[in-house]
N, CA, C and O atoms as a printed pandas DataFrame, in Angstrom:
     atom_number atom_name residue_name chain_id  residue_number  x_coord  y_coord  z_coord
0              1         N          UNK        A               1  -13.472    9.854   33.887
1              2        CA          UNK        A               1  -12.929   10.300   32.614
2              3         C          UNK        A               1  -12.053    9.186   32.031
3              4         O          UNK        A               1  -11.504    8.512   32.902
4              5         N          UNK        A               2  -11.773    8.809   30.693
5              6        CA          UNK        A               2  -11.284    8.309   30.020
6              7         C          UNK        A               2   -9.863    8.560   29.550
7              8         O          UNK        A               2   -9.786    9.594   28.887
8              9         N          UNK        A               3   -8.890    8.008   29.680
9             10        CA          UNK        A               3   -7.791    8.374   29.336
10            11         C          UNK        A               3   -7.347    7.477   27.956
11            12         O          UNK        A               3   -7.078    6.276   28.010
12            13         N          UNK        A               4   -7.325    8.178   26.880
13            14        CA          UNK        A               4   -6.910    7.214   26.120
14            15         C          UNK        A               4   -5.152    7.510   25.508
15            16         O          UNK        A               4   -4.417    8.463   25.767
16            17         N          UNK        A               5   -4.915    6.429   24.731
17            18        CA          UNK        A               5   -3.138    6.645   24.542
18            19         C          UNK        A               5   -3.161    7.033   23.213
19            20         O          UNK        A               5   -4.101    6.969   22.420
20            21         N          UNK        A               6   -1.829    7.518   23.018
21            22        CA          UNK        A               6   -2.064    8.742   21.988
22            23         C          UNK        A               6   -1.562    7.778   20.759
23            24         O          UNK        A               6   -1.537    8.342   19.665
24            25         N          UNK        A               7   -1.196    6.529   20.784
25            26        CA          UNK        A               7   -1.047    5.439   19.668
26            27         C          UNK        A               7   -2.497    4.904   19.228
27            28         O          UNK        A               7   -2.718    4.532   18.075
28            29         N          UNK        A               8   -3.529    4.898   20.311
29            30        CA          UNK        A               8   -4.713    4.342   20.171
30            31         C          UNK        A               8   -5.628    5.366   19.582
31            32         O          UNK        A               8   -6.371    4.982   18.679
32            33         N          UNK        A               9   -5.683    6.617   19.962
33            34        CA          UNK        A               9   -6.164    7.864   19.298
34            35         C          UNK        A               9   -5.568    8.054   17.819
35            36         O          UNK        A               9   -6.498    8.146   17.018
36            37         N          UNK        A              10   -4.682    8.116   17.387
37            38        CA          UNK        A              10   -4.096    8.184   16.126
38            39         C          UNK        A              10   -4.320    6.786   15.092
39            40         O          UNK        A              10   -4.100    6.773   13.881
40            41         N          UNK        A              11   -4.812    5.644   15.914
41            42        CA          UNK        A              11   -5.470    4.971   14.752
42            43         C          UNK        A              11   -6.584    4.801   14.550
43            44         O          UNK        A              11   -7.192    4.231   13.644
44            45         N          UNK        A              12   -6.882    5.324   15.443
45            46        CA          UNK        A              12   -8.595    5.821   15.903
46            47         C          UNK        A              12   -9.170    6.752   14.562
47            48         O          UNK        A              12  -10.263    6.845   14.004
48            49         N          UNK        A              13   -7.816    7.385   14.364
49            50        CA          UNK        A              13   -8.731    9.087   13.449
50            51         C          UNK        A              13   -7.708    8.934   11.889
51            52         O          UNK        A              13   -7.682    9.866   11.084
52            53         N          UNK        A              14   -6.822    7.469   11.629
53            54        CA          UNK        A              14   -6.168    7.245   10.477
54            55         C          UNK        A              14   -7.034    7.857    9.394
55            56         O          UNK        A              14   -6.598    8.514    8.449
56            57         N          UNK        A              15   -8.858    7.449    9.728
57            58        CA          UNK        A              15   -9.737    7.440    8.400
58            59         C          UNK        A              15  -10.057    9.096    8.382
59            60         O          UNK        A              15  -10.959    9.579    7.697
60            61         N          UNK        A              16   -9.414    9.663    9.009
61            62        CA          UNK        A              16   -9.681   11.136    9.171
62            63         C          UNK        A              16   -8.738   11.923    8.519
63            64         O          UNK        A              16   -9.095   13.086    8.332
64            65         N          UNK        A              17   -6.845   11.389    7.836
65            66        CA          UNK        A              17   -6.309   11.696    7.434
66            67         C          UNK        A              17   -6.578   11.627    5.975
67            68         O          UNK        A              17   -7.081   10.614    5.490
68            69         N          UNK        A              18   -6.228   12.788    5.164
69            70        CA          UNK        A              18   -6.171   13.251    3.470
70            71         C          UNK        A              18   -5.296   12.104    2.585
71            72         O          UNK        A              18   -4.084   12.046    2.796
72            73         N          UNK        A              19   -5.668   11.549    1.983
73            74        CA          UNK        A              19   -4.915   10.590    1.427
74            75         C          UNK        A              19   -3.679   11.876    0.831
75            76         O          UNK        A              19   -4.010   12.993    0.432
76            77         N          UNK        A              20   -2.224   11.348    0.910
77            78        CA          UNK        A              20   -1.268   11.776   -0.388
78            79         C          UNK        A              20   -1.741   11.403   -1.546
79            80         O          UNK        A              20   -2.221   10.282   -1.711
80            81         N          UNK        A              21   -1.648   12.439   -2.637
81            82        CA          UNK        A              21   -1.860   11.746   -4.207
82            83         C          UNK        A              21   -0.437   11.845   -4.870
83            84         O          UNK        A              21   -0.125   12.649   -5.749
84            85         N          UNK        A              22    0.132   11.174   -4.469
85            86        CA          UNK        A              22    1.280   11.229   -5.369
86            87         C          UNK        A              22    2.138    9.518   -5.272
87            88         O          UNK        A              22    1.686    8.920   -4.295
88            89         N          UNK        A              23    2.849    8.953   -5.779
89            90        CA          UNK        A              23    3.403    7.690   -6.087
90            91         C          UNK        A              23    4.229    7.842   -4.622
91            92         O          UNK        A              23    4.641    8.908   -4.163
92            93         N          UNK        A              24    4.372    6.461   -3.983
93            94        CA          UNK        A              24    4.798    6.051   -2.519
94            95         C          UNK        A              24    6.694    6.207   -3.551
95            96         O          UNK        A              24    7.095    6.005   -4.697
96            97         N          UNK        A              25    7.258    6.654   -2.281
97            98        CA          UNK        A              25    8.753    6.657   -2.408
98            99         C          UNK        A              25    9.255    6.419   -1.034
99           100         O          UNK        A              25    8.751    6.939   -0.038
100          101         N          UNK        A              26   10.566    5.375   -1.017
101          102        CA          UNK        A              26   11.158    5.033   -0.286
102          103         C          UNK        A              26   11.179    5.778    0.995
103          104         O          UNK        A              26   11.566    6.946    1.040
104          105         N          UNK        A              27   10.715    5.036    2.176
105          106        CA          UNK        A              27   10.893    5.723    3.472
106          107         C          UNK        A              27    9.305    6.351    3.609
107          108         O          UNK        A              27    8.932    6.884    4.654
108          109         N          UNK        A              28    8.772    6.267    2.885
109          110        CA          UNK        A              28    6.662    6.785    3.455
110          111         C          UNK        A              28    6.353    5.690    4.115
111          112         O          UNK        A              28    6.686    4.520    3.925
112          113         N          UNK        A              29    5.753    6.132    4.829
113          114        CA          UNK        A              29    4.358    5.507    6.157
114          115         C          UNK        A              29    3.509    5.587    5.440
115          116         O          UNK        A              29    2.971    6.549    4.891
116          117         N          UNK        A              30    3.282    4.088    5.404
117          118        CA          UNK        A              30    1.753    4.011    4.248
118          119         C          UNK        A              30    0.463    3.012    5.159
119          120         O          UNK        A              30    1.006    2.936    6.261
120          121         N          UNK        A              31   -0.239    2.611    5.230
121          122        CA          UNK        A              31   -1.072    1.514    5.570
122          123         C          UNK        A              31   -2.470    0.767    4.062
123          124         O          UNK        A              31   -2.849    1.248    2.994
124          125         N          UNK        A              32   -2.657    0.025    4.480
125          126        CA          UNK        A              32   -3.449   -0.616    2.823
126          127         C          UNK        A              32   -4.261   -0.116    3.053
127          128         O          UNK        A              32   -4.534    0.464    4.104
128          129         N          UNK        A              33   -5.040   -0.254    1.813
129          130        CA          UNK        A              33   -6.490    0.606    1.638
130          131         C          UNK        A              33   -7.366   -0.142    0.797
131          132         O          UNK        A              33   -6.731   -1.047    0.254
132          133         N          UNK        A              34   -8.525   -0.130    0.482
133          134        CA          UNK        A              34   -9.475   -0.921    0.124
134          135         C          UNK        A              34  -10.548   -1.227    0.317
135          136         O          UNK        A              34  -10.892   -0.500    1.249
136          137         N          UNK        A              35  -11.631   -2.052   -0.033
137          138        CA          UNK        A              35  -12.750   -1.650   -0.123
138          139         C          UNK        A              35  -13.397   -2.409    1.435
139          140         O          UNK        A              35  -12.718   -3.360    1.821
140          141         N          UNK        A              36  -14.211   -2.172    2.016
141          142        CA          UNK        A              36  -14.984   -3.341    3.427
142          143         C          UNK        A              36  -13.725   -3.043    4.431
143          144         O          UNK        A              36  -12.779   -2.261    4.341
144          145         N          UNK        A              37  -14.097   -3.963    5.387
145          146        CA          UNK        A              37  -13.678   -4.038    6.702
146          147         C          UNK        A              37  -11.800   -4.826    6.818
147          148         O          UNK        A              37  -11.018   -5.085    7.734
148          149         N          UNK        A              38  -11.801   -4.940    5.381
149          150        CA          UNK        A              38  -10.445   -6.134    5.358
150          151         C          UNK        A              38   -9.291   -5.174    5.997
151          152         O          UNK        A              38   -8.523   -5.670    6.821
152          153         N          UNK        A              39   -9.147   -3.633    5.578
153          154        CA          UNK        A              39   -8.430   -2.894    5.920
154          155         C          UNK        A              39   -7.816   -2.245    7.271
155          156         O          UNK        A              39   -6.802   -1.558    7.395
156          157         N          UNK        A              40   -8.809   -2.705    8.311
157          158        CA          UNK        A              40   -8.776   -2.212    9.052
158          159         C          UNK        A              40   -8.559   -3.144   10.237
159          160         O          UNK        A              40   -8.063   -2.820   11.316
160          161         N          UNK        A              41   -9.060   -4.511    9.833
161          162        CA          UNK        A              41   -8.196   -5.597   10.487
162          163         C          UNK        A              41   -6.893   -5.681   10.169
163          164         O          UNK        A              41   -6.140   -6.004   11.088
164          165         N          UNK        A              42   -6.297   -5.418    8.809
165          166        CA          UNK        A              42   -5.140   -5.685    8.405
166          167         C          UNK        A              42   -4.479   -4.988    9.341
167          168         O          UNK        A              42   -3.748   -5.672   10.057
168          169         N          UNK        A              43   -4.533   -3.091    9.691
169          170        CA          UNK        A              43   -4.066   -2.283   10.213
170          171         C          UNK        A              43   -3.804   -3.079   11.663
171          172         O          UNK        A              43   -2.740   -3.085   12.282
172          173         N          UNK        A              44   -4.948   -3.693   12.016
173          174        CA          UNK        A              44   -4.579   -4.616   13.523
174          175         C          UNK        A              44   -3.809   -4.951   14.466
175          176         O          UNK        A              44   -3.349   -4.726   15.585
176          177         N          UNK        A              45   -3.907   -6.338   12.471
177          178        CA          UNK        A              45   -2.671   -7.367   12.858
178          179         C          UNK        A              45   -1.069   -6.478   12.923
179          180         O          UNK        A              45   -0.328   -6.375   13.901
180          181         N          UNK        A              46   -0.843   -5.834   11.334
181          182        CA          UNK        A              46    0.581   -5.712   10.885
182          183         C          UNK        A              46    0.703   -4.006   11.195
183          184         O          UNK        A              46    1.806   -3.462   11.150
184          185         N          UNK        A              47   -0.275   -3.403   11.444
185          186        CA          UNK        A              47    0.191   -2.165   12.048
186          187         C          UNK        A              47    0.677   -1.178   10.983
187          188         O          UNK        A              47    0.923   -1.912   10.026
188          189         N          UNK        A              48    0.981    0.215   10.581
189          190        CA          UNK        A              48    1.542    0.732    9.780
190          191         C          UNK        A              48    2.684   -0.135    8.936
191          192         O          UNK        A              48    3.464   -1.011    9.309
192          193         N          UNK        A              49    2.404    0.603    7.389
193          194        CA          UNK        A              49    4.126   -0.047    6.986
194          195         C          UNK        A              49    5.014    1.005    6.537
195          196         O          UNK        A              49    4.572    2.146    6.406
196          197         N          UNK        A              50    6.608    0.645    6.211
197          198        CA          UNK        A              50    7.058    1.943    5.711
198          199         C          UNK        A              50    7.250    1.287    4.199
199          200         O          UNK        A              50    7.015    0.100    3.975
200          201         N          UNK        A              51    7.677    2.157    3.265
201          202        CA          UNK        A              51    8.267    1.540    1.419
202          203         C          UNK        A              51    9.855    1.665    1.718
203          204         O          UNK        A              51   10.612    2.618    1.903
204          205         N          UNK        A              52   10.030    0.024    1.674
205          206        CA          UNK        A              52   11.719   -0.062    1.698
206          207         C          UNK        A              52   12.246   -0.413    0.225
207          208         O          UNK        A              52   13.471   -0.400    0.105
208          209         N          UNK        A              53   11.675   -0.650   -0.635
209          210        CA          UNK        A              53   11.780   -1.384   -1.882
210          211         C          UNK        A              53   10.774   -0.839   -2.824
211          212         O          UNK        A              53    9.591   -0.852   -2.483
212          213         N          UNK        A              54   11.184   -0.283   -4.163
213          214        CA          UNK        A              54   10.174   -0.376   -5.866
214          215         C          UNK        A              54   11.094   -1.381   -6.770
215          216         O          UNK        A              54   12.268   -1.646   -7.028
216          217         N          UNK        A              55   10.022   -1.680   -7.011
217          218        CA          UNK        A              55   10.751   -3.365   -8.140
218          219         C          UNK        A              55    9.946   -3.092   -9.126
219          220         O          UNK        A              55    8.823   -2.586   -9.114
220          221         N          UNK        A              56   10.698   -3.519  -10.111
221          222        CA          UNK        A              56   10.058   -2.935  -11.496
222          223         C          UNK        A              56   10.056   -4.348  -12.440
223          224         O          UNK        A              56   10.951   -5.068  -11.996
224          225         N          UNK        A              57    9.405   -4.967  -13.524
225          226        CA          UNK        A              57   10.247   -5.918  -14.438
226          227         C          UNK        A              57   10.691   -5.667  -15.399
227          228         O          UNK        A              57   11.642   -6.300  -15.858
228          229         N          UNK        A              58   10.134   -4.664  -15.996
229          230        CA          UNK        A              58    9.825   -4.043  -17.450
230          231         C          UNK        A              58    9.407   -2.552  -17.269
231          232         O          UNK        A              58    8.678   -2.016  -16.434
232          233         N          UNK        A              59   10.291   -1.932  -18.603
233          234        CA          UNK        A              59    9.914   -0.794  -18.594
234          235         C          UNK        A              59    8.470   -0.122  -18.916
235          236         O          UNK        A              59    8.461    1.106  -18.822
236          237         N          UNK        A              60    7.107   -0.818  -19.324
237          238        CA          UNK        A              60    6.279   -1.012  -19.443
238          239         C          UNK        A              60    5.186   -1.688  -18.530
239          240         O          UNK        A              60    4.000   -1.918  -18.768
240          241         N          UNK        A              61    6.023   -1.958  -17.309
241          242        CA          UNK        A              61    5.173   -2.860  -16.356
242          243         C          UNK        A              61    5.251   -1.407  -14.801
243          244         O          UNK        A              61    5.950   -0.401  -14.676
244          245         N          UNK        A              62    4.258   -1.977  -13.989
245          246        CA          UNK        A              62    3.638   -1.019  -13.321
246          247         C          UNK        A              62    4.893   -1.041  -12.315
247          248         O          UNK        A              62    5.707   -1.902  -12.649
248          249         N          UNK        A              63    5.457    0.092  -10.527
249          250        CA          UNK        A              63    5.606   -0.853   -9.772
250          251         C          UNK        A              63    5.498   -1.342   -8.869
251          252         O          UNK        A              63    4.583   -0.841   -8.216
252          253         N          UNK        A              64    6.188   -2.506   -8.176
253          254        CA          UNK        A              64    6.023   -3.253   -7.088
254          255         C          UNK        A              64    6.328   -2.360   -5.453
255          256         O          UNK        A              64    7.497   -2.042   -5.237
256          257         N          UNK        A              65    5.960   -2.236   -5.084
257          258        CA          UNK        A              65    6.711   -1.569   -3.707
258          259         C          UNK        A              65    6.549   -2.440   -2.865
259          260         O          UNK        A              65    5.387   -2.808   -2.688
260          261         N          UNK        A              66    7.506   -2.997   -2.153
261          262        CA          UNK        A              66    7.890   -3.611   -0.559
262          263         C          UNK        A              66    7.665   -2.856    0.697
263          264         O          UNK        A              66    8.359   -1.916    1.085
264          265         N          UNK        A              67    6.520   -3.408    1.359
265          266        CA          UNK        A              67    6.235   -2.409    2.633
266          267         C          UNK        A              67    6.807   -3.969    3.990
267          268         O          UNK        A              67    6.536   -5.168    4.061
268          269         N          UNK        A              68    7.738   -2.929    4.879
269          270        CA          UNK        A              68    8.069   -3.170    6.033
270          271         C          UNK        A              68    6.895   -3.043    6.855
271          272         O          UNK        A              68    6.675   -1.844    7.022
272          273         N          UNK        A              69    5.688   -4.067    7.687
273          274        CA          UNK        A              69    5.099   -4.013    8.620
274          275         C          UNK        A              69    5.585   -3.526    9.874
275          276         O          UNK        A              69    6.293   -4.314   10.501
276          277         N          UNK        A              70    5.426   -2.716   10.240
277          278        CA          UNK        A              70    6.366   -2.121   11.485
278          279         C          UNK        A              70    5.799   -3.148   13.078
279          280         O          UNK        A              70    6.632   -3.567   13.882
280          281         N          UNK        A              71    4.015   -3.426   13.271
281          282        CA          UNK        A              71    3.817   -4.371   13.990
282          283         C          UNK        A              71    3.962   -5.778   13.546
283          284         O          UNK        A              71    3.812   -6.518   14.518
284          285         N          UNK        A              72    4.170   -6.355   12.582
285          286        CA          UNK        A              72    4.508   -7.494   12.603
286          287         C          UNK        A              72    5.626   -8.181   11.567
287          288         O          UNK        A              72    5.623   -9.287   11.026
288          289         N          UNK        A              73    6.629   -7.025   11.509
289          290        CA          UNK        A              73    7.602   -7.325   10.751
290          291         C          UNK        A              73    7.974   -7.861    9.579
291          292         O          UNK        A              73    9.073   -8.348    9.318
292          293         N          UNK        A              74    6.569   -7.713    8.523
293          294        CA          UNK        A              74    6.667   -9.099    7.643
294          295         C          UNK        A              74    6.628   -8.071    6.721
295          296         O          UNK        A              74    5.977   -7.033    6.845
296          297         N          UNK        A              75    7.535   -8.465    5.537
297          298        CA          UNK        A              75    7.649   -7.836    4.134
298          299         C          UNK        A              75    6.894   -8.355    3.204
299          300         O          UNK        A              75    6.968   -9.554    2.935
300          301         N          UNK        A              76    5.930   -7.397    2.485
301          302        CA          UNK        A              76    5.233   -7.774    1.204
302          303         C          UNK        A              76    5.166   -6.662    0.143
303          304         O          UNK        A              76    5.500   -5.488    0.304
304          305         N          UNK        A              77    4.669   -7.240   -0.982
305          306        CA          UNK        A              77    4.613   -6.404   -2.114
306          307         C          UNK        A              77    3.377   -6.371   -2.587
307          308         O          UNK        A              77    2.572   -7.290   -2.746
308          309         N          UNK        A              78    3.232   -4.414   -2.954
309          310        CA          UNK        A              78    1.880   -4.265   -3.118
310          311         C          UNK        A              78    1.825   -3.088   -4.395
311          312         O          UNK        A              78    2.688   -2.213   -4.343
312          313         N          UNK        A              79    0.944   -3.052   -5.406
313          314        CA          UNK        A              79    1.014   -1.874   -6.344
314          315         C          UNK        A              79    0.193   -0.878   -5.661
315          316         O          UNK        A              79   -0.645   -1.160   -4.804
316          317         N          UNK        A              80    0.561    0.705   -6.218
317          318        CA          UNK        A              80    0.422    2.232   -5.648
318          319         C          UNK        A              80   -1.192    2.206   -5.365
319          320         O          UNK        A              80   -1.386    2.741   -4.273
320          321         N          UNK        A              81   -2.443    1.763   -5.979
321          322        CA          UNK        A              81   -3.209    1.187   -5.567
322          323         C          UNK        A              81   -4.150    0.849   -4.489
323          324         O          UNK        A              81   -5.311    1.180   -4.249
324          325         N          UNK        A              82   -3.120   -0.062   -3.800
325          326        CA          UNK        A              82   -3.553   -0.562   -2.569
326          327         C          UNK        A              82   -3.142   -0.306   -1.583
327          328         O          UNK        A              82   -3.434   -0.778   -0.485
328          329         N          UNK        A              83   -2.291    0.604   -1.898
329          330        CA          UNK        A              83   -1.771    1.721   -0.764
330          331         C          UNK        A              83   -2.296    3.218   -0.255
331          332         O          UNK        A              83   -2.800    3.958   -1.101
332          333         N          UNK        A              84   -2.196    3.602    0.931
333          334        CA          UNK        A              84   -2.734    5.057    1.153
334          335         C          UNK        A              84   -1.254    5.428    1.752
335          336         O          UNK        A              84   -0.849    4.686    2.647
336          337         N          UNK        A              85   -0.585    6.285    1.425
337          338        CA          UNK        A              85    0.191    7.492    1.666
338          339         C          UNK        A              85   -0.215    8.510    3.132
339          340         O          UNK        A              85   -0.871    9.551    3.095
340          341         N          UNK        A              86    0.419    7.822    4.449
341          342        CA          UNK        A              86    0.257    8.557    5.680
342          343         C          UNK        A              86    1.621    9.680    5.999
343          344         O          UNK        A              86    1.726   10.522    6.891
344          345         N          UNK        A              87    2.184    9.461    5.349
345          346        CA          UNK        A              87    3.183   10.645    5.682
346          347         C          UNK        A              87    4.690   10.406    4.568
347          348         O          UNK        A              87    5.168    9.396    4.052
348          349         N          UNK        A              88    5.161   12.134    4.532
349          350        CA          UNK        A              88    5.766   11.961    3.244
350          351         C          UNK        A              88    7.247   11.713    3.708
351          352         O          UNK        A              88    7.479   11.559    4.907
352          353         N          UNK        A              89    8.088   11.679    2.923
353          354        CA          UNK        A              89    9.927   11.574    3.212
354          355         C          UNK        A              89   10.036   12.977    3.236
355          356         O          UNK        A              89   10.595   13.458    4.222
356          357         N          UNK        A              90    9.678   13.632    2.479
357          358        CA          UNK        A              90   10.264   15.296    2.518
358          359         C          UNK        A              90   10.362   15.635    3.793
359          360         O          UNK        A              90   10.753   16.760    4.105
């Protein structure tokens, strides 16, 4: 029998979770989303992220959100988009 770990099972079945439809707010578990295989290497390398940051320039301009890589610590900015919504702040 197979024993698998319950970190490896849960990214196993990520593509099995309901996307949130609603705009990422500070403190969501998000991971990128997109079209082909790029997504799922990304998940790999940098692992879930959380939204520590919305940056705006203009009141007319879309916004920016800053995701914390939780496996590889690196901060970037991404629009609502290219994000999927894994769990809410509420």
């Amino acid at each position: 029998m197979i024993t698998l770990s319950k970190s490896l099972v849960a990214t196993l079945m990520l593509h099995r979770l309901p996307p949130i439809d609603r705009d990422p707010e500070i403190g969501d578990l998000c991971r990128l989303g997109g079209p082909g295989d790029m997504p799922r290497k990304y998940l790999a390398k940098h692992g879930a992220g959380i939204v520590v940051k919305k940056h705006r320039k203009g009141h007319d301009t879309p916004y920016h959100y800053e995701i914390k890589w939780l496996k590889s610590d690196e901060h970037m900015r991404f629009f609502k988009e290219d994000l999927i919504i894994l769990s809410n702040v509420d």
